[in-house]
C-alpha positions in Angstrom: -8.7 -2.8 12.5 -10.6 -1.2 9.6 -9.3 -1.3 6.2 -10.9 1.9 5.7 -9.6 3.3 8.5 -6.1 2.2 7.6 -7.1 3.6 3.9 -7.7 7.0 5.1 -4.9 7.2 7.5 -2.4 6.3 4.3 -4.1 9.1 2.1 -4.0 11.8 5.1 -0.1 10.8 5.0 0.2 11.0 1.0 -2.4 14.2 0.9 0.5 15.8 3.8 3.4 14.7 2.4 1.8 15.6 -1.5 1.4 19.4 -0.1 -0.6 21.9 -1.3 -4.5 20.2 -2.5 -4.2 20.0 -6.4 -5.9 17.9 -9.3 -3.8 15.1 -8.8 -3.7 11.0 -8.6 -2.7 9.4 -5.2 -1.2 6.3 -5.1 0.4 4.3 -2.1 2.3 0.9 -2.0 1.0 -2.4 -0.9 3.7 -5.2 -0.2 1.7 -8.3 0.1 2.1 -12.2 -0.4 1.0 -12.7 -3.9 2.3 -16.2 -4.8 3.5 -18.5 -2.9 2.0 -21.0 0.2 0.7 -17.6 1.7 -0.6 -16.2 -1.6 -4.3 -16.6 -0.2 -3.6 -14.4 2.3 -2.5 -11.6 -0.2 -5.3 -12.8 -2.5 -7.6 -11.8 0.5 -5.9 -8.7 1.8 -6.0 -7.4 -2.1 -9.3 -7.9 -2.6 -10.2 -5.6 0.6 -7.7 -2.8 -0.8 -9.8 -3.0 -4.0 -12.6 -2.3 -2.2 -12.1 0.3 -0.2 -9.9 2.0 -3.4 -12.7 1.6 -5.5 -15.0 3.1 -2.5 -12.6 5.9 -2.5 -12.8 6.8 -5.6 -16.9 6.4 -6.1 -17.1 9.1 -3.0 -14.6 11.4 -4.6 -13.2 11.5 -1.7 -9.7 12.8 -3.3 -9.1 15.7 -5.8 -7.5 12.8 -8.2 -7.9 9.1 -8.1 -7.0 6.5 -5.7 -4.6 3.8 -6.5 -2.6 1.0 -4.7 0.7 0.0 -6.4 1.2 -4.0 -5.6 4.3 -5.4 -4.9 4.6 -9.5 -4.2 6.6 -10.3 -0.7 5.4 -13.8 -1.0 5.5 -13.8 3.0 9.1 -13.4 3.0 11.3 -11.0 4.6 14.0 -11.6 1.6 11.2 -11.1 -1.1 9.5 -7.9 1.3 12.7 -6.1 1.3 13.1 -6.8 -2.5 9.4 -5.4 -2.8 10.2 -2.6 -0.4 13.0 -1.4 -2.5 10.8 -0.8 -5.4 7.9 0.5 -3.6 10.4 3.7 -2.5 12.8 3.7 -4.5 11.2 3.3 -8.4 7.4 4.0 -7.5 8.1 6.7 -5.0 5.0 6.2 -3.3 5.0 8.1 0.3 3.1 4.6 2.5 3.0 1.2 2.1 1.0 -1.3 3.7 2.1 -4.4 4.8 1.5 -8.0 6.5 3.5 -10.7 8.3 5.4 -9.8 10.9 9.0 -11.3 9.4 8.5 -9.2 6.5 7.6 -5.8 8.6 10.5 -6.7 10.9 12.7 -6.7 7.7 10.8 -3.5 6.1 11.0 -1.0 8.9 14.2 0.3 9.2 13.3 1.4 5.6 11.2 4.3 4.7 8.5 5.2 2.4 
């Protein structure tokens, strides 16, 4: 699926749940393996959030700026449930995308 696509599904969500449009920054969470023996695969799925942030933000596509708040899962469902925690509870960001499918068991009884 397109990252971009993905993108602007999470910042319709944020822009809804943000309410009225305002001067603001909009930031969702991203609960990737970081370290670790999957790390690559976070290196890799980072490096396409950059982009399409960064793309974001060059079409002005938001009132405020773009950002993605990174959290390390490292392909666990322990350490994506740790991550998951903070995404909600001390970031407060309204979506968070995810990977692996023992971490996103793990994850979705929890919400952003």
């Amino acid at each position: 699926m397109n990252i971009r696509f993905l993108l602007g599904s999470a910042l319709l969500a944020a822009a809804t749940l943000a309410g009225p449009a305002q001067a603001q920054d909009f930031k969702i969470g991203a609960n990737f393996p970081l370290s670790g023996p999957q790390g690559s695969y976070g290196d890799l799925f980072m490096a396409g959030t950059n982009i399409a942030v960064d793309h974001i933000n060059a079409d002005k596509m938001l009132p405020g700026k773009f950002s993605i708040v990174y959290e390390d899962s490292q392909g666990t469902p322990q350490r994506g449930v740790i991550g998951m925690n903070k995404l909600v509870n001390v970031d407060k960001v309204p979506y968070v995308l995810s990977s692996f499918t023992g971490v996103l068991k793990a994850t979705a009884p929890m919400r952003a």
